[in-house]
Structure formats: C-alpha cells, structure tokens
MMTF fields as JSON, N, C-alpha, C and O atoms, coordinates in Angstrom:
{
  "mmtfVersion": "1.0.0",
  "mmtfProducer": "UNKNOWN",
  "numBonds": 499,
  "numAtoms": 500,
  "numGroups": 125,
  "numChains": 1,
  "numModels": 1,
  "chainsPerModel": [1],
  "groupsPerChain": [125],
  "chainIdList": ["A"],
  "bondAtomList": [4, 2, 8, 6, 12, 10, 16, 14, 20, 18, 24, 22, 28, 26, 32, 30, 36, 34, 40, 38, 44, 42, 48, 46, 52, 50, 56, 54, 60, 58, 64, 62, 68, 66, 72, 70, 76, 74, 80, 78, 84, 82, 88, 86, 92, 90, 96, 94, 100, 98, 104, 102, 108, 106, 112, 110, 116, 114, 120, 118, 124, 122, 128, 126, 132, 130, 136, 134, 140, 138, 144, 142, 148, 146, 152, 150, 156, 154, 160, 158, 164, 162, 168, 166, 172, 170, 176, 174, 180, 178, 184, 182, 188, 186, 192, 190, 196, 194, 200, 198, 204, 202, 208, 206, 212, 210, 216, 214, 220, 218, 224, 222, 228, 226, 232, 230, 236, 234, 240, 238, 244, 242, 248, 246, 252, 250, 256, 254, 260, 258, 264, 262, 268, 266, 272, 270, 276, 274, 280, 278, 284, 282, 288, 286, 292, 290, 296, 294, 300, 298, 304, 302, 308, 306, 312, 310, 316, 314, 320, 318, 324, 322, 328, 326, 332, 330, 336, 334, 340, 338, 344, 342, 348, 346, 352, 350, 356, 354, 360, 358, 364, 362, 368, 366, 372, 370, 376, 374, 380, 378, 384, 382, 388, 386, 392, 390, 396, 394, 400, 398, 404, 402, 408, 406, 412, 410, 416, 414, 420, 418, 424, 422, 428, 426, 432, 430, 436, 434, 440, 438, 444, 442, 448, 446, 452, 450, 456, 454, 460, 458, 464, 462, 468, 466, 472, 470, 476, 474, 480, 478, 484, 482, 488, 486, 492, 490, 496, 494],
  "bondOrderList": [1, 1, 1, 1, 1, 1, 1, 1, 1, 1, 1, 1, 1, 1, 1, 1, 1, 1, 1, 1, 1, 1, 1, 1, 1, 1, 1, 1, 1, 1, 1, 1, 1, 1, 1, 1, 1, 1, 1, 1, 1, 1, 1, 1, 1, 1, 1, 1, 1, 1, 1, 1, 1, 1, 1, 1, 1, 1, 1, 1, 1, 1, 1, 1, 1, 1, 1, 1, 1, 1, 1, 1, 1, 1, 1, 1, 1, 1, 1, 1, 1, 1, 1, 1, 1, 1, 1, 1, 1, 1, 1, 1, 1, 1, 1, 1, 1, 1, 1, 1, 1, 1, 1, 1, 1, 1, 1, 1, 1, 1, 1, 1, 1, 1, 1, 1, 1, 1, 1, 1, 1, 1, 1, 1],
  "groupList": [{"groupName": "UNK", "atomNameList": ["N", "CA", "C", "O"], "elementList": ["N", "C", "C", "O"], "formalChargeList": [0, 0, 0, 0], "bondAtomList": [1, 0, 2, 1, 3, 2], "bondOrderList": [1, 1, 2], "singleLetterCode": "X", "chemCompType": "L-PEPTIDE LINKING"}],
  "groupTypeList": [0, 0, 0, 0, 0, 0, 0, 0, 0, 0, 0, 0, 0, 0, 0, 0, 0, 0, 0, 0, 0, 0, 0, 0, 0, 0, 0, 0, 0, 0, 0, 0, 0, 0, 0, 0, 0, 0, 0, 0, 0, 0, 0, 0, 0, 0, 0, 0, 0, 0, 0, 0, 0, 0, 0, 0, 0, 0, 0, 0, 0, 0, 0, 0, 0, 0, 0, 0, 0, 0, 0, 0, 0, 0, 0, 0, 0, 0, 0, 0, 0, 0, 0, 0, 0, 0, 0, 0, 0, 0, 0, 0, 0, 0, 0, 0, 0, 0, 0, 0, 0, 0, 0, 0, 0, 0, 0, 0, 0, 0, 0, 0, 0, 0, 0, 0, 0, 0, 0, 0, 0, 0, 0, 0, 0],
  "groupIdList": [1, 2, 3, 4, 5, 6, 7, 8, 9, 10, 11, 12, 13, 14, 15, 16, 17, 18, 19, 20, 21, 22, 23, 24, 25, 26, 27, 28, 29, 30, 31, 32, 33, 34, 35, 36, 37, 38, 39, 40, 41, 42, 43, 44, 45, 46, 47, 48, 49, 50, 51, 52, 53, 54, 55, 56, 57, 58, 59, 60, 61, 62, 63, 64, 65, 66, 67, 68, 69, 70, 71, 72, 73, 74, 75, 76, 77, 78, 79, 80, 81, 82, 83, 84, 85, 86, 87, 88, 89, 90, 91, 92, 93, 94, 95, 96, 97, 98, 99, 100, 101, 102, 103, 104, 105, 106, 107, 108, 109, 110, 111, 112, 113, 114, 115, 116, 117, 118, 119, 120, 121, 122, 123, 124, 125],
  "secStructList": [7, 7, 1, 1, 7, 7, 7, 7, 1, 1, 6, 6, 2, 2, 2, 2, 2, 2, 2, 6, 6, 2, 2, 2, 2, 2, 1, 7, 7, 6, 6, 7, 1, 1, 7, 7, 1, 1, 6, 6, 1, 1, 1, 7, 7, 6, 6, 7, 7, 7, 7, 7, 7, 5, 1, 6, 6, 7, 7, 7, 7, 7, 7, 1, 1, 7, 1, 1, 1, 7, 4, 4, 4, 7, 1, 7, 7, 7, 7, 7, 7, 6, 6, 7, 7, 7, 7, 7, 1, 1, 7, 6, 6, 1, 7, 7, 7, 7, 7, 5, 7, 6, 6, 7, 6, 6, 1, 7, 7, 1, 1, 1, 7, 7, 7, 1, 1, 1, 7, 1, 6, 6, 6, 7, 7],
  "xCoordList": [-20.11, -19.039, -19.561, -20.735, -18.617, -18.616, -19.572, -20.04, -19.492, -20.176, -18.992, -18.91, -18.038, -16.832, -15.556, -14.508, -15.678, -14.575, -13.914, -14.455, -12.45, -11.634, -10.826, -9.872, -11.363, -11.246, -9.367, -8.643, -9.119, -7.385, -7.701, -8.755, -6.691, -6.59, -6.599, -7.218, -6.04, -5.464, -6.806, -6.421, -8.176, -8.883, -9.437, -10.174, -8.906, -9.613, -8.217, -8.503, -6.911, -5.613, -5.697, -5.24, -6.153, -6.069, -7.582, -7.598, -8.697, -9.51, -9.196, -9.269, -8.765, -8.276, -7.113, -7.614, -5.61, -5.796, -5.826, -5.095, -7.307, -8.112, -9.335, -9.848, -9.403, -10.129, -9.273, -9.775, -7.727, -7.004, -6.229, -5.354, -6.825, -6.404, -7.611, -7.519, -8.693, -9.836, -9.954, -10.136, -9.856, -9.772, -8.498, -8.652, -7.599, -6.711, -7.64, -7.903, -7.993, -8.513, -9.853, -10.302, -10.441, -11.656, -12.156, -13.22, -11.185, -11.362, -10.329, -9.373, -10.905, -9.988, -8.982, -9.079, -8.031, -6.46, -6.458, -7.366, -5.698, -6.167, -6.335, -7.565, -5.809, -6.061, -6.805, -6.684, -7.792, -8.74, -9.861, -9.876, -11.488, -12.188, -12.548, -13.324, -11.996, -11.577, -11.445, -11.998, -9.946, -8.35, -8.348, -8.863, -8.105, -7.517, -5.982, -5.264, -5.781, -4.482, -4.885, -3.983, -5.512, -5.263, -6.546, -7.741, -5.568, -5.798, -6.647, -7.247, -6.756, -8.573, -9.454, -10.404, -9.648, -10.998, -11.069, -10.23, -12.562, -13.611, -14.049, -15.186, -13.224, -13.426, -12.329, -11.536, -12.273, -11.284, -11.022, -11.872, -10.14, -9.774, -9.445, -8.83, -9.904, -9.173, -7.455, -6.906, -6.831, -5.201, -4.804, -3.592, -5.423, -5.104, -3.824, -3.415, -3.377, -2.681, -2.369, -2.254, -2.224, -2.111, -1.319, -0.697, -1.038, -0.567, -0.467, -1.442, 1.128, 0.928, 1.038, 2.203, 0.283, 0.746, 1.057, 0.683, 1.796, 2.11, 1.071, 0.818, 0.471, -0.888, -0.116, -0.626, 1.067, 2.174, 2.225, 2.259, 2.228, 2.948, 2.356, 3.064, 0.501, 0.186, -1.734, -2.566, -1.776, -3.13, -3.692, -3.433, -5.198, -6.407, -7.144, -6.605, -8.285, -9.244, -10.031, -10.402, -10.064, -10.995, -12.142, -12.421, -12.786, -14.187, -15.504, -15.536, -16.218, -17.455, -18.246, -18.533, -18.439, -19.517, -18.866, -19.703, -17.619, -17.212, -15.783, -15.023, -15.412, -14.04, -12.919, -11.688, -14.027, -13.747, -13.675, -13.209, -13.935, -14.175, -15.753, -16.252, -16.477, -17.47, -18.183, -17.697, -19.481, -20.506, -20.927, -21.013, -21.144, -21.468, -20.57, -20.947, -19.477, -18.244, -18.47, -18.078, -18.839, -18.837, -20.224, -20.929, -20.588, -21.744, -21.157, -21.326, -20.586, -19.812, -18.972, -18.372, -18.054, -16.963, -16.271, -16.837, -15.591, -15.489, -14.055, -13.326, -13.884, -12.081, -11.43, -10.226, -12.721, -12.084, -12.022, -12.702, -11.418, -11.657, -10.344, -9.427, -10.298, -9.231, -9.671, -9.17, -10.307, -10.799, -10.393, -10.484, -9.961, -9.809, -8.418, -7.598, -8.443, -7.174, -7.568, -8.718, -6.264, -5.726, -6.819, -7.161, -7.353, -7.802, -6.814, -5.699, -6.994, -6.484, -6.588, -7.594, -5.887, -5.519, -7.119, -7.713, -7.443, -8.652, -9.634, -10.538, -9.662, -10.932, -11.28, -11.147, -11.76, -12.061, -13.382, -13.781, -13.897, -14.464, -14.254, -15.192, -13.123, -12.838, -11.497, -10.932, -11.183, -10.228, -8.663, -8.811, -7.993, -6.697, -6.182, -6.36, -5.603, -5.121, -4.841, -5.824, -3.296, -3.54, -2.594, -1.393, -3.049, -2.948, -1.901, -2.346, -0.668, 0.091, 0.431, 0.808, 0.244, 0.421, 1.983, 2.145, 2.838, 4.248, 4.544, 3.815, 5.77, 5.396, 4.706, 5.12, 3.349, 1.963, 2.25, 2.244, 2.535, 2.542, 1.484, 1.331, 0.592, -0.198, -1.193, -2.273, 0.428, -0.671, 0.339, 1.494, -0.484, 0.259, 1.548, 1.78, 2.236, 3.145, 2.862, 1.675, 3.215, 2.633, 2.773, 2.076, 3.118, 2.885, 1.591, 1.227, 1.054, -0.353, -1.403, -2.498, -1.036, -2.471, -2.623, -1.714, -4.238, -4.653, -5.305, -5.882, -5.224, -5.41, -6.997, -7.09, -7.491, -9.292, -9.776, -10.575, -9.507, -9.819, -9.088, -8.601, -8.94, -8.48, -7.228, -7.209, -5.895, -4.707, -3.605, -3.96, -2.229, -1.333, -0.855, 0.214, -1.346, -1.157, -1.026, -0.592, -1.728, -1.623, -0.609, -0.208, -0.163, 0.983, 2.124, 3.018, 2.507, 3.477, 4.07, 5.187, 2.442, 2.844, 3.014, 3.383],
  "yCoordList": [-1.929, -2.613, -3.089, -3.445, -3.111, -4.157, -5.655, -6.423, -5.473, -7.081, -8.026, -8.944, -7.547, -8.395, -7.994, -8.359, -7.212, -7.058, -8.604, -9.593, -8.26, -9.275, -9.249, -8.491, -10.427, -9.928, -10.186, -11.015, -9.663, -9.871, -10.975, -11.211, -11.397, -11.97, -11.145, -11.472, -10.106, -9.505, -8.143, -6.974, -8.427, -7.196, -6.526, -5.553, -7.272, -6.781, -6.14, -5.406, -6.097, -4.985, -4.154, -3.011, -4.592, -2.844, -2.225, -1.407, -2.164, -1.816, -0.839, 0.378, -1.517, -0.387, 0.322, 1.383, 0.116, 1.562, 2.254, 3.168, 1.595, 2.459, 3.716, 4.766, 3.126, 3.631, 4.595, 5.698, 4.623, 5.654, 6.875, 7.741, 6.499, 7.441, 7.909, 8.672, 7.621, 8.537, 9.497, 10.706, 8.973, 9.895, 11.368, 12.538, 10.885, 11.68, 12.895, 14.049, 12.06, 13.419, 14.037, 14.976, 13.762, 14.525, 14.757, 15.368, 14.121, 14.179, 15.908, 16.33, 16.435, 17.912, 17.556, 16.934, 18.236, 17.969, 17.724, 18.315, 16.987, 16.655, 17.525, 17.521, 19.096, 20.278, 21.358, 22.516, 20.645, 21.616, 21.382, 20.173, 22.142, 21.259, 21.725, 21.02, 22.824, 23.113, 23.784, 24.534, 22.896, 23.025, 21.761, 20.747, 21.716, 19.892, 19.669, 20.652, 19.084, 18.142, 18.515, 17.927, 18.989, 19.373, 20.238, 20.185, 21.101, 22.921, 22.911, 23.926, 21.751, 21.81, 21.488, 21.729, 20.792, 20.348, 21.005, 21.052, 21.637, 21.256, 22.148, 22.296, 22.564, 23.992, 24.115, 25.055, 23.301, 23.576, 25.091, 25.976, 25.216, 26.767, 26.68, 25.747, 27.885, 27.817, 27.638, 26.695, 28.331, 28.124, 26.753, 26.64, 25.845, 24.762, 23.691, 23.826, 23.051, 21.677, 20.763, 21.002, 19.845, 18.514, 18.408, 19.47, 17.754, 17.419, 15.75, 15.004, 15.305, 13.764, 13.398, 13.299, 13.116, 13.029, 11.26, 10.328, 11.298, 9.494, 9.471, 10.415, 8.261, 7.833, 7.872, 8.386, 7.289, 7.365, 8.848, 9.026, 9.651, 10.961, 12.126, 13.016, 11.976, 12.74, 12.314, 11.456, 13.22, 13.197, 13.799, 14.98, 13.13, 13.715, 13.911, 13.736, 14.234, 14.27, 12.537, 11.894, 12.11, 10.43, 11.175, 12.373, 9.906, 10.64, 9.693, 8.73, 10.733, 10.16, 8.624, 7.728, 8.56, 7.492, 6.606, 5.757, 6.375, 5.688, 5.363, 6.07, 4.149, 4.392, 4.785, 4.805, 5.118, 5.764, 7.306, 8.061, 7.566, 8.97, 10.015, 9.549, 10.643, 10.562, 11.076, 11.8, 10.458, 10.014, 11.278, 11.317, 12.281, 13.311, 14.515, 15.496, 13.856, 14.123, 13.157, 13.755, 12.259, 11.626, 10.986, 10.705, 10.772, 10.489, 9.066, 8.23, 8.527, 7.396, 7.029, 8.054, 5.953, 5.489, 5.049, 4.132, 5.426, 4.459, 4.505, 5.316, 2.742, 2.311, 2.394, 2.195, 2.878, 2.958, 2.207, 1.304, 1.77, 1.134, 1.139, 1.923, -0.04, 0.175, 1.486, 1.457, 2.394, 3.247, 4.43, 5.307, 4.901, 6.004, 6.555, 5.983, 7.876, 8.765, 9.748, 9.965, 10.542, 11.531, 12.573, 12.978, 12.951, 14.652, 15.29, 14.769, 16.362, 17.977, 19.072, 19.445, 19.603, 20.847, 21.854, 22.612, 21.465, 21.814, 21.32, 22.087, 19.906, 19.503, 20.573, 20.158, 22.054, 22.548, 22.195, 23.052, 21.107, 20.759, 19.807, 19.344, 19.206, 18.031, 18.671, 19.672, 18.251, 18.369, 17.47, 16.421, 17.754, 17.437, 16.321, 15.18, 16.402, 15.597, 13.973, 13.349, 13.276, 12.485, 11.178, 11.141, 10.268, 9.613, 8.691, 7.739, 8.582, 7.708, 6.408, 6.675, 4.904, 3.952, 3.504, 2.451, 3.944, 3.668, 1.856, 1.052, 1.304, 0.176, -1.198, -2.193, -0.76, -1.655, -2.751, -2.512, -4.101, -5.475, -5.968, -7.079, -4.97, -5.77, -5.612, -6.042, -4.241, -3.969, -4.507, -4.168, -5.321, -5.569, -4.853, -3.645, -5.827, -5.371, -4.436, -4.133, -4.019, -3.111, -4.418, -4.076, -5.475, -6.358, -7.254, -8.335, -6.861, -7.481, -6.957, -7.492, -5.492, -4.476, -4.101, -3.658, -4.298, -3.974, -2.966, -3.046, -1.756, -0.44, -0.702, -0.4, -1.035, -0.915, 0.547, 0.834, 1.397, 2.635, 3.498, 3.049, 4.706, 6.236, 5.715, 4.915, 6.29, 6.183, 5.628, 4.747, 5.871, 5.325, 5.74, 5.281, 6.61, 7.516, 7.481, 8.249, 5.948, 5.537, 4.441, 3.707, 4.061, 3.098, 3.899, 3.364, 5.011, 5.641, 6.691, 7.034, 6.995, 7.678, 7.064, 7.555],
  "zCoordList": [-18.639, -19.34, -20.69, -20.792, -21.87, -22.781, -22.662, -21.82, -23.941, -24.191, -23.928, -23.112, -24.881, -24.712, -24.327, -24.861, -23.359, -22.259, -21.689, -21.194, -22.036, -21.171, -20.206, -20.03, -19.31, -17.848, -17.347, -17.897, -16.713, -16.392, -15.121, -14.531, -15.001, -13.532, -12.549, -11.536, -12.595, -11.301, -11.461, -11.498, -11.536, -11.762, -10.332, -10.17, -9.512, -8.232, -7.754, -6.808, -7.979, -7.574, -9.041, -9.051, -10.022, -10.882, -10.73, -11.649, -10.168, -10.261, -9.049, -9.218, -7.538, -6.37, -7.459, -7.832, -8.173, -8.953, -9.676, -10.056, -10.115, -10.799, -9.877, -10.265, -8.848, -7.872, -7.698, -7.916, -7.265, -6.465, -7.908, -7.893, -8.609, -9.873, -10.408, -11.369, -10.002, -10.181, -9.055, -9.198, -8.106, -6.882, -7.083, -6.73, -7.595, -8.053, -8.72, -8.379, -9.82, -10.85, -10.21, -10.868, -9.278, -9.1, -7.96, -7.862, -6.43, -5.398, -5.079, -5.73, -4.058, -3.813, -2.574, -1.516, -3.223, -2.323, -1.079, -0.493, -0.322, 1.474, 1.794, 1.851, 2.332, 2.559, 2.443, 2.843, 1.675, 0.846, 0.38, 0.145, -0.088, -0.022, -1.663, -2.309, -2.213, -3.435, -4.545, -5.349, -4.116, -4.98, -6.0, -5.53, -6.643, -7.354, -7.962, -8.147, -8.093, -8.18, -9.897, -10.492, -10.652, -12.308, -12.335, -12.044, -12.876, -12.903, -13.998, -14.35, -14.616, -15.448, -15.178, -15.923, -14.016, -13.362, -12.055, -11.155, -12.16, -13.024, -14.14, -14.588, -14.409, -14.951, -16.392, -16.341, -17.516, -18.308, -18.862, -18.766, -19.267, -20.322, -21.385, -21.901, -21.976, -23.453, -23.187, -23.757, -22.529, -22.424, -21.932, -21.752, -21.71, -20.989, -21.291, -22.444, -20.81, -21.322, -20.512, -19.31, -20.907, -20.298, -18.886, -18.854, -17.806, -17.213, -16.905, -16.812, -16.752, -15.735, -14.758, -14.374, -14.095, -12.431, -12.297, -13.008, -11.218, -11.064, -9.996, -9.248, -9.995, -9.03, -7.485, -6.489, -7.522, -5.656, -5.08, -3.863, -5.763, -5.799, -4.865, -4.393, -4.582, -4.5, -3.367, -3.662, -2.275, -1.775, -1.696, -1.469, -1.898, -1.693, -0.935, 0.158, -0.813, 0.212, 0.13, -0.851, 2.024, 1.384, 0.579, 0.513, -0.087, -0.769, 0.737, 1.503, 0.347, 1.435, 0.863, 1.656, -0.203, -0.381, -1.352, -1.658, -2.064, -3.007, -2.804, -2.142, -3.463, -3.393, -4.52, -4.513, -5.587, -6.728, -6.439, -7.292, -5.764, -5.24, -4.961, -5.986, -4.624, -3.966, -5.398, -6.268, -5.336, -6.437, -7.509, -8.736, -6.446, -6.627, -7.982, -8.622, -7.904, -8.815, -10.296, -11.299, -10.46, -11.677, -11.901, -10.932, -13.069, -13.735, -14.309, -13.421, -15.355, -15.442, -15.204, -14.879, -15.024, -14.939, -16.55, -17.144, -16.922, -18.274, -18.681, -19.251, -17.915, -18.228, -19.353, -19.512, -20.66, -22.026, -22.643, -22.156, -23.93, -24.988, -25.828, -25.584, -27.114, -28.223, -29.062, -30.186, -28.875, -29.648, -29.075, -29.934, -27.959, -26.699, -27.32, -28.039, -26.786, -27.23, -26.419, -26.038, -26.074, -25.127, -25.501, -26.612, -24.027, -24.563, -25.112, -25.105, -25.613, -26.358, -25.968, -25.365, -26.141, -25.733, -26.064, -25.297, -27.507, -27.949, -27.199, -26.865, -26.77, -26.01, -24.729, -23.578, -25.001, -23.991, -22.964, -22.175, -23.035, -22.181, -21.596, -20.947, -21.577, -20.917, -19.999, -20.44, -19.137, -18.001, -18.682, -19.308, -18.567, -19.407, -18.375, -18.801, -17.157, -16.111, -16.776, -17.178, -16.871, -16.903, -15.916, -16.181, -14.952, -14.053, -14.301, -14.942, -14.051, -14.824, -13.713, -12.572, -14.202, -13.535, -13.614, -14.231, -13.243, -12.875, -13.187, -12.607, -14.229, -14.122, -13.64, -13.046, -14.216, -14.18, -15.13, -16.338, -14.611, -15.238, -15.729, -16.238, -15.548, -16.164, -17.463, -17.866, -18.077, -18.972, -20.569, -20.828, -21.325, -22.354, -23.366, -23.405, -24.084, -24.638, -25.745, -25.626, -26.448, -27.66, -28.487, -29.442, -28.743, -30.57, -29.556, -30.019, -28.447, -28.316, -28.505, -28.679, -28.474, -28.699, -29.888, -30.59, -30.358, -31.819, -31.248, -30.164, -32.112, -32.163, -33.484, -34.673, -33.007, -34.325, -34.261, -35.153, -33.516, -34.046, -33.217, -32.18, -33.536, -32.802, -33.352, -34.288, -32.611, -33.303, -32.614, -31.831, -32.641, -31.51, -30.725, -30.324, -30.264, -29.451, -27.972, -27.113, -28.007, -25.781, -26.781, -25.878, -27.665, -27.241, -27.311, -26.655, -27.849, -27.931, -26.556, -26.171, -26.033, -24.93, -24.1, -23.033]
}
C-alpha cells in the first residue's frame, strides 16, 4: 500500500469484493480447470477487447490458498491509484476483463475525486 492511502470505514466489506472480483478475473470457471470468465487471460491477443462482467453474475472455481484467488495466479495485488486508467485494446499484454461493482456506496461522487494524473476515464466510465 501507499504511504498515504485513505482508509474507508467499510474496508473489511470492500476488500471481500475486492477479493471476489479478483477471483473473477483469474480464478478458472466452476466447471473447468482452464477456461476463464475473460477470453484474455492468460493469454492476451492482438484482436482483443474489453469486456464487463458484473462481480453477482458469474462462478468460479474456490481458489486453494487465498481468498483473492490462489497465489500462484498473481504476483501483486494493486487496488490502484488517482493515476490508473483502463487497459487498451493496444495493451497486448495485459488481459482486458473488467469487474464491475454494481451500485457500490461506497465509492465517491465525481466533484470528490481529483484526477492528479492519467485521465477521466474511470469517472466517465
């Protein structure tokens, strides 16, 4: 984490889902040991594009050792920053998939968020 990360009240119910929307993107479908829930991971393409999935919508496989999903699948965790913006279509090495939190209260209004770098692009989407 940040030096100066600020903490929410409610960080122990968005962190479970944050847990169940990582699992989304990198755990393999209940049925399967792998398939994934976004047709760019792990493996992006040049033809690729984005997808949104709603975090309710859809299951995975449990993960064995995490509840982020099993260890072996991710190297960091990183909740991001005022600086973060959408992969691209171009970003062919990154996996496109993106996890959508269905009215989440707890995430600020747009005249509270200062945008200090990258663009507006998560307030618009």
């Amino acid at each position: 984490m940040e030096d100066d990360v600020d903490w929410d009240v409610g960080i122990k119910s968005q962190m479970r889902r944050f847990a169940q929307a990582v699992r989304l993107l990198i755990q393999p479908l209940s049925t399967t040991t792998d398939q994934f829930l976004d047709p760019t991971y792990p493996r992006p393409s040049s033809d690729q594009a984005y997808t949104d999935f709603s975090v309710d919508d859809y299951d995975v496989s449990k993960p064995k050792d995490s509840p982020y999903g099993d260890t072996n699948r991710w190297d960091v965790l990183w909740m991001g920053h005022c600086g973060c913006r959408f992969p691209r279509s171009s970003d062919i090495n990154a996996p496109l998939a993106r996890i959508v939190l269905p009215n989440d209260t707890t995430v600020p209004s747009k005249v509270h968020l200062d945008m200090e770098f990258g663009n507006f692009e998560l307030l618009t989407q």
